[in-house]
C-alpha positions in Angstrom: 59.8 -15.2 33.7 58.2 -11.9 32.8 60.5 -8.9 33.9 57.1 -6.8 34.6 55.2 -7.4 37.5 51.6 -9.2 37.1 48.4 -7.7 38.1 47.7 -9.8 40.7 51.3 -9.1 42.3 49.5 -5.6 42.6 46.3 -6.4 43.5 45.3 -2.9 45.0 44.7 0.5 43.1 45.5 3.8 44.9 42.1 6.1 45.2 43.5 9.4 46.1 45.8 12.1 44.5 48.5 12.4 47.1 52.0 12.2 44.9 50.3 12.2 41.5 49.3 8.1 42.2 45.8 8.2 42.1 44.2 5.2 39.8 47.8 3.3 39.7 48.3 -0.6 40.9 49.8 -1.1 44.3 50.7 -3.5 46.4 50.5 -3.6 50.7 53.9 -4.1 52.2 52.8 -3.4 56.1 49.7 -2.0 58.1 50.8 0.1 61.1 48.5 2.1 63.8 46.0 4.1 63.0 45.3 2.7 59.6 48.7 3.8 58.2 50.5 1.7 55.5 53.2 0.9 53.5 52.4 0.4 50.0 54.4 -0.3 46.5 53.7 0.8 42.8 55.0 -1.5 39.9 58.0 1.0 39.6 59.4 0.3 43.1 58.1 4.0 44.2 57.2 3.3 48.3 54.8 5.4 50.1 53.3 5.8 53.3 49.9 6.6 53.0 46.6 5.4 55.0 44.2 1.7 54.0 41.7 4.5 53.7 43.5 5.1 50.3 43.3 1.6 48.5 40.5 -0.4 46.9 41.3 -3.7 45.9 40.7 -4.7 43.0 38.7 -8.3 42.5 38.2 -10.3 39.1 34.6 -11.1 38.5 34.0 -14.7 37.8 32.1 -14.3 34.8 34.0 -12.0 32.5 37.2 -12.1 34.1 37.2 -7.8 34.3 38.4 -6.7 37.3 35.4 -5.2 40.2 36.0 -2.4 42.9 35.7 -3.9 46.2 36.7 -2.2 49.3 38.2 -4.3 52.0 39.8 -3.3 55.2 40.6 -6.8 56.3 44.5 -6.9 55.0 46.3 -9.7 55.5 
């Protein structure tokens, strides 16, 4: 087993520039009230923040690159 996480254990990127985070992987750990969340970067740094704040990130069939899809329906 790989000691790094993958990318799709991460599957969401962080859009703004609240603790120096923006454009890093993240993952969603909870979803509270008013759109808050708990999320997780690949280094084990946890943050609350808002869903407002993440765009999951999709691979495209074709090429395999990854698309910017917004998505408020979390899981």
């Amino acid at each position: 087993m790989s000691e790094y996480p993958s990318y799709s254990d991460f599957p969401y990127t962080y859009r703004w520039t609240n603790g120096g985070r923006q454009g890093q992987q993240c993952r969603l750990l909870a979803v509270g009230t008013m759109y808050a969340c708990l999320i997780e970067f690949p280094d084990g740094f946890k943050m609350v923040s808002t869903v407002n704040a993440l765009r999951e990130e999709v691979r495209g069939a074709s090429d395999g690159e990854p698309e910017a899809q917004l998505s408020y329906a979390f899981k």
